[in-house]
FIRO-310827 format. One record per residue (C-alpha): residue number from 1; x, y, z. Coordinates in steps of 0.05 Angstrom, whole numbers. Layout:
% residues N
n|c1|c2|c3
NUM|X|Y|Z $
...
This chain:
% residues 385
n|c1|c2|c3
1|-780|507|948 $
2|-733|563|941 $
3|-674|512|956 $
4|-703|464|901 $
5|-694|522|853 $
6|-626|543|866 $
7|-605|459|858 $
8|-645|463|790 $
9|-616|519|767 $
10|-543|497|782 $
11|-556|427|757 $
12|-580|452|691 $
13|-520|508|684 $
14|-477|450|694 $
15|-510|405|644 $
16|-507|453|594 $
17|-437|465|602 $
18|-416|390|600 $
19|-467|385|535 $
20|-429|447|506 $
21|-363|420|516 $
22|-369|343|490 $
23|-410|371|424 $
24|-347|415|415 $
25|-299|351|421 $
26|-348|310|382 $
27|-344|356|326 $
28|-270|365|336 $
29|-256|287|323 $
30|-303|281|262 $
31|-259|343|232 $
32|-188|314|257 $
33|-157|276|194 $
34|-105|231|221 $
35|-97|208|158 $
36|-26|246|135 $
37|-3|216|214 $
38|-26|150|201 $
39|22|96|196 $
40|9|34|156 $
41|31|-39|178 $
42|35|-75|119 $
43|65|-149|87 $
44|80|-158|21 $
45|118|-214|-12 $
46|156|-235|-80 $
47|156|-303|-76 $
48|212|-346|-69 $
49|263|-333|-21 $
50|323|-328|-74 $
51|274|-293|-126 $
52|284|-228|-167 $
53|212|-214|-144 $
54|233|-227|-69 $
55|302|-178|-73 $
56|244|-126|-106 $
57|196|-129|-43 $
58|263|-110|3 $
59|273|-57|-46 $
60|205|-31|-40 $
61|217|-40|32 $
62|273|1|45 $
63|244|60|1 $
64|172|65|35 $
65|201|56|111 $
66|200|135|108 $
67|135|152|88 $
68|93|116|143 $
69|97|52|123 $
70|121|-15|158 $
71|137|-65|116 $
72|149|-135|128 $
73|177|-178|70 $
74|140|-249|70 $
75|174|-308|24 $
76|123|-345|-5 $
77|133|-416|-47 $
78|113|-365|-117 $
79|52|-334|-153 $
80|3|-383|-132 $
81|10|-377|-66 $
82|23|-308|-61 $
83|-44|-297|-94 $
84|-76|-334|-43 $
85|-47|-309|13 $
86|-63|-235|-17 $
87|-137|-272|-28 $
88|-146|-297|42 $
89|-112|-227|75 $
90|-62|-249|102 $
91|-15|-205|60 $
92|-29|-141|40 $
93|8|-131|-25 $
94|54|-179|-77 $
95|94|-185|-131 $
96|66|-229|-183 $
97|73|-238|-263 $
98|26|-261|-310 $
99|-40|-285|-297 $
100|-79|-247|-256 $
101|-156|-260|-270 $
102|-171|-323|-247 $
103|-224|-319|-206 $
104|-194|-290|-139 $
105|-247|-239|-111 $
106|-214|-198|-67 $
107|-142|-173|-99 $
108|-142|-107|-134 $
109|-85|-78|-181 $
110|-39|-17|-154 $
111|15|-18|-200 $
112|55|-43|-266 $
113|123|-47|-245 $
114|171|-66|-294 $
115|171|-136|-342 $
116|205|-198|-326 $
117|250|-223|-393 $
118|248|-292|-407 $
119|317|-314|-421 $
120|332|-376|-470 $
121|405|-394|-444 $
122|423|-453|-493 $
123|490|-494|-508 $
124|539|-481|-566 $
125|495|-512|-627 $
126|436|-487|-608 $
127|426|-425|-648 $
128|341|-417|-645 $
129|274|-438|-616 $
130|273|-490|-673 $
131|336|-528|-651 $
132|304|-555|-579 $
133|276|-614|-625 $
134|297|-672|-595 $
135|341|-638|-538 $
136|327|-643|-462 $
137|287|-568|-441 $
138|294|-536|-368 $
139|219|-509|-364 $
140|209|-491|-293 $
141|197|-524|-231 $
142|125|-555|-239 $
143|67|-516|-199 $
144|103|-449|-225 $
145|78|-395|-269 $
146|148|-391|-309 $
147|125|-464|-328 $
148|60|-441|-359 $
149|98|-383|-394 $
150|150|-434|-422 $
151|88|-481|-452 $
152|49|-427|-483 $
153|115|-403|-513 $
154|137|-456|-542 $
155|68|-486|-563 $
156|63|-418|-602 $
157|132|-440|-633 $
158|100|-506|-651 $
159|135|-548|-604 $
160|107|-599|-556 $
161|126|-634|-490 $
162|146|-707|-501 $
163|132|-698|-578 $
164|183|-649|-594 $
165|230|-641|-538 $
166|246|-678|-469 $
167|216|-639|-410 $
168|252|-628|-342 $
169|230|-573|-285 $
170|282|-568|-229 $
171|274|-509|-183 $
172|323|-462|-200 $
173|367|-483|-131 $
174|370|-550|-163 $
175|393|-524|-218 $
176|444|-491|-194 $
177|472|-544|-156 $
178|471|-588|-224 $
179|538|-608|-247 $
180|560|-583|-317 $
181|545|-651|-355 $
182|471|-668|-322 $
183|450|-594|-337 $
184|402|-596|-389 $
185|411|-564|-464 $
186|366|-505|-456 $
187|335|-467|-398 $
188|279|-426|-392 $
189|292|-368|-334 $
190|243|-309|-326 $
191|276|-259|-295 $
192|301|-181|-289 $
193|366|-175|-321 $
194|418|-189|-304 $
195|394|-254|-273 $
196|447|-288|-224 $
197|431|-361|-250 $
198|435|-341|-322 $
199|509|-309|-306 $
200|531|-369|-275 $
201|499|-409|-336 $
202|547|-362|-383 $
203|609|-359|-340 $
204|610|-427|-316 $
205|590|-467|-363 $
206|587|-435|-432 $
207|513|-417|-442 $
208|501|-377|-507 $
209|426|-343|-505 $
210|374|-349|-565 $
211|325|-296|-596 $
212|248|-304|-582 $
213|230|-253|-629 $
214|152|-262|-629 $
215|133|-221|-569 $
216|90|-175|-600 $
217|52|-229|-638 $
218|50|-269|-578 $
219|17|-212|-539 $
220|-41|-218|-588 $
221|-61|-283|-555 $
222|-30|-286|-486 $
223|-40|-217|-447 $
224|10|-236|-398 $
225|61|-225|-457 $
226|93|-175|-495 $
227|154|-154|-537 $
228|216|-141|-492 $
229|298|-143|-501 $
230|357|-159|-475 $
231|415|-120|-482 $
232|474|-143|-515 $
233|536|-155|-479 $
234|486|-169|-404 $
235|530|-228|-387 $
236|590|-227|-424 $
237|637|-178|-459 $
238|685|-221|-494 $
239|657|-258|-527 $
240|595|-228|-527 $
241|529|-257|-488 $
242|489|-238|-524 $
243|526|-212|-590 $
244|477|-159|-597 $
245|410|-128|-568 $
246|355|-194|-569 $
247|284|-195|-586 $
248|260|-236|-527 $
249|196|-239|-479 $
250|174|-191|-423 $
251|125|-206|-370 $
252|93|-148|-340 $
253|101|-161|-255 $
254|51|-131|-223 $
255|43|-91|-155 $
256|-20|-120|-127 $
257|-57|-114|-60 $
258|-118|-150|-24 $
259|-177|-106|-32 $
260|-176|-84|39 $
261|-116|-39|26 $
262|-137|30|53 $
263|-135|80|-10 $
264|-94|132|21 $
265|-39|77|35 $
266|-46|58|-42 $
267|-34|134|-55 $
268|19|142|-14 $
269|51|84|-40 $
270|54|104|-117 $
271|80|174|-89 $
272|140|136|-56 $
273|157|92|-108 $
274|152|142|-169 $
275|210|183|-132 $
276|273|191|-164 $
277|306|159|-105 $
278|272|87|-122 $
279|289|93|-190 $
280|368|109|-180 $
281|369|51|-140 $
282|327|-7|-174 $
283|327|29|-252 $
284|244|25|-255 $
285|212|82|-273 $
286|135|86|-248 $
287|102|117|-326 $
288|36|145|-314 $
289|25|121|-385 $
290|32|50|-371 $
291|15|45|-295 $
292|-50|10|-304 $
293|-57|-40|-360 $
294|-108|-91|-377 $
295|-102|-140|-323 $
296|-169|-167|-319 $
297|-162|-143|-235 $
298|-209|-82|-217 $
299|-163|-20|-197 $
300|-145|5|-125 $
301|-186|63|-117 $
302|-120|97|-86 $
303|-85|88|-162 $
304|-133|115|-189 $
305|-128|175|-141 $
306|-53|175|-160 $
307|-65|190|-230 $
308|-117|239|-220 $
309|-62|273|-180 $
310|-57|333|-220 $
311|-130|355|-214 $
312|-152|411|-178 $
313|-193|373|-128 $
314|-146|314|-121 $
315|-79|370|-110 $
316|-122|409|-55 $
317|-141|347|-15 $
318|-75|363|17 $
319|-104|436|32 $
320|-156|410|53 $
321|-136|370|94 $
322|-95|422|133 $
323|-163|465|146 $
324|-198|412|171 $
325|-141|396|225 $
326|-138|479|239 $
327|-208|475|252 $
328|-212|420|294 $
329|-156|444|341 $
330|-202|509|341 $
331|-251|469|366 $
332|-218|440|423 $
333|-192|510|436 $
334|-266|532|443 $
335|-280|463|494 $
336|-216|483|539 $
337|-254|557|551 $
338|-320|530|552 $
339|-282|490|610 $
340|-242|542|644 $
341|-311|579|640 $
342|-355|523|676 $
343|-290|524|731 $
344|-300|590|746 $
345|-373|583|751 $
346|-372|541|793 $
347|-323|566|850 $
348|-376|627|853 $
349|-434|583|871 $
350|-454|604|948 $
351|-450|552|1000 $
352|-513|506|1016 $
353|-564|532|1065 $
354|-564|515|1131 $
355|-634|481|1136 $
356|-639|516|1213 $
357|-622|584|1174 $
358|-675|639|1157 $
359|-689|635|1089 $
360|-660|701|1049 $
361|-677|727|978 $
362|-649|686|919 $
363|-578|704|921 $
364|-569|733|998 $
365|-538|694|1055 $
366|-590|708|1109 $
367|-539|715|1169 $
368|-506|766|1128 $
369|-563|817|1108 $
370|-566|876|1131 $
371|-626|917|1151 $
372|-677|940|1105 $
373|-653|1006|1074 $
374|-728|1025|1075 $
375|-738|1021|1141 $
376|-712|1094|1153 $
377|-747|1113|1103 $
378|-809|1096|1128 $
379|-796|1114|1204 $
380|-772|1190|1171 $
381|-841|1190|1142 $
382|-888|1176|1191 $
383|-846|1222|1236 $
384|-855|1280|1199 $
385|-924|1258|1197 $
C-alpha cells in the first residue's frame, strides 16, 4: 500500500510538471508574433510581356525583395486575364487600368499607382480628333482594354467605327514590325511616358501627336478616365513632339490583389513602395490623398491600415508587437526552469523497494535505519526504575 503511494505521488509530481511546462509553451506560441519575421511568397503580373505595366511589376519587384517579400513577375496576355487569374488565385497581385467592377468577387484594391496617358500619334495633316474622318485608326489589338478606351473616346468625340473612320487593331509587336507605308494614319497607344513604340513612331517615321483635351469632361461619364498631360518636347526636341505641354487622357493603373492577400503583406507593401527609393527610380509618388479612389473594388483591409498609419493605435502595433514577443520568450524562459526543476526532482527520487525488503517509514531505506533513538531512552528509564 505504502509502495502504491510513493508511485502515486511521483506520477502526479511528474504530471504536474509536464502540465506546467506545455501550458507555459502553449501560452508562449499564442503570444509569439511572427508576423514582422514572416516572409511573403507572392506573384504579381502586368500583362504583356513587352508592356509598361509588365517593366512596372519588375520594378515593384526589385524594390520589395528587401522587405520580406518574394516576388515572381508573371506575363499574362493583358487586363482580362490578369483579372482572372487574380480572381481564380492564382496570382496574388496585378497591374491593371480601367475597369475594375465587373463582377469579379474576390479581388480587392491596394493601391492607385500612377495614370496611363493615351497618346494620339498621327501623320503630318492630321492636326485633331476631328481629322480621323475617313482615315484608317490603330485602336488596339481586339480582346484589349486600350480597345474599349479608344471606342468610348472617340464615341464621346462623335466618331464611329466603319461610319466615320476605318478600324484596324494590331498588337503593338505587329505594329512595330509594320513597314512605314502599311502603318496606319493614327494610333491609339496607352502608355507611361515616354512610351518606346510611340518614339519609334516619331523618330522613324514622322508621327506628330494630337490634343484630347476632354479628359475632365470625359471623367464625368467614364470613371476609368480623367484629365492628364503630356509634356512637351517627350519625343522630340527639334522639332518639337509635342510643340508644347498636351491636354490628353490618363488612366488610373491600379495595384490590385486577390482577396486572400494577408493584411500585413498589404501594409508592408504600401510602406515599401511609398519610399523615396521607389520613387527616384520609377518617378511615382504613392499620395495618401489619392491612394484609394472610387474603383467600384472593396479596399484591402491592409490599405486601409496604411493610411490609418499615423494613429496612435495603428503606430504602437509595432510596440506592441515587440512586448508580446518579450513576453513570450519570458515564457519559455519560465518552461526551461520549470524543466531544469522537474530534472532535478527527479534524480532525488529513492530507488524502488526491494519487494523481499522490510518495509521502512515513508522516506527511509529500511537496510539503512538505524536503531530507534528511543530505545535508550526507555531502557535508562525502567533502569532507574
Amino acid at each position: 500500500m505504502l509502495r502504491q503511494r510513493i508511485a502515486g505521488a511521483h506520477l502526479l509530481r511528474r504530471t504536474g510538471y509536464a502540465a506546467a511546462i506545455v501550458a507555459l509553451l502553449a501560452a508562449a506560441i499564442a503570444l509569439f508574433d511572427t508576423a514582422a519575421s514572416q516572409t511573403y511568397h507572392l506573384r504579381i503580373s502586368g500583362g504583356h510581356l513587352l508592356s509598361n505595366r509588365h517593366m512596372l511589376a519588375r520594378q515593384i519587384q526589385s524594390e520589395i525583395a528587401g522587405h520580406g517579400f518574394e516576388v515572381e513577375v508573371v506575363p499574362t496576355g493583358g487586363a482580362t486575364e490578369t483579372l482572372d487569374m487574380l480572381d481564380e488565385g492564382t496570382l496574388d497581385l496585378g497591374l491593371v487600368a480601367g475597369h475594375l467592377d465587373d463582377g469579379r468577387d474576390n479581388i480587392v484594391q491596394v493601391a492607385a499607382i500612377a495614370p496611363e496617358l493615351l497618346h494620339l500619334l498621327v501623320r503630318p495633316g492630321i492636326a485633331t480628333i476631328a481629322d480621323l474622318r475617313g482615315k484608317m485608326v490603330q485602336t488596339g489589338a481586339t480582346g484589349k482594354a486600350t480597345r474599349d478606351f479608344v471606342h468610348e473616346t472617340l464615341s464621346f468625340a462623335g466618331l464611329v467605327p466603319g461610319r466615320d473612320y476605318l478600324e484596324v487593331g494590331y498588337d503593338e509587336d505587329r505594329l512595330a514590325d509594320l513597314p512605314g507605308p502599311q502603318l496606319p494614319d493614327a494610333v491609339f497607344l496607352l502608355s507611361f511616358a515616354p512610351s518606346p513604340l510611340a518614339d519609334r513612331l516619331v523618330r522613324e517615321h514622322g508621327y506628330r501627336m494630337a490634343a484630347l483635351p476632354f479628359g475632365k469632361a470625359l471623367s464625368l461619364r467614364q470613371n476609368w478616365a480623367g484629365p492628364a498631360t503630356i509634356i512637351g518636347r517627350t519625343y522630340a526636341a527639334e522639332p518639337p513632339v509635342p510643340a508644347e505641354d498636351l491636354p490628353t487622357i490618363g488612366v488610373t493603373v491600379m495595384l490590385v490583389a486577390n482577396r486572400a492577400l494577408p493584411a500585413d503583406a498589404a501594409y508592408r507593401l504600401l510602406t515599401a513602395l511609398a519610399g523615396p527609393a521607389f520613387a527616384a527610380r520609377t518617378g511615382i509618388v504613392l499620395d495618401d490623398t489619392s491612394l484609394l479612389p472610387p474603383s467600384g473594388l472593396p479596399v484591402s483591409e491592409g490599405a486601409l491600415r496604411y493610411l490609418r498609419r499615423h494613429d496612435p493605435i495603428v503606430a504602437a502595433a509595432p510596440l506592441l508587437r515587440l512586448a508580446r514577443n518579450a513576453a513570450a520568450l519570458g515564457l519559455v524562459a519560465l518552461a526551461i526552469a520549470a524543466t531544469l526543476l522537474w530534472v532535478r526532482a527527479e534524480r532525488r527520487v529513492p530507488a524502488p523497494l526491494d519487494a523481499s525488503a522490510p518495509v521502512a517509514p515513508q522516506g527511509v531505506d529500511a537496510r539503512e535505519t538505524p536503531p530507534p533513538k528511543w530505545h535508550g531512552f526507555l531502557f535508562r528509564r525502567n533502569g532507574a526504575a
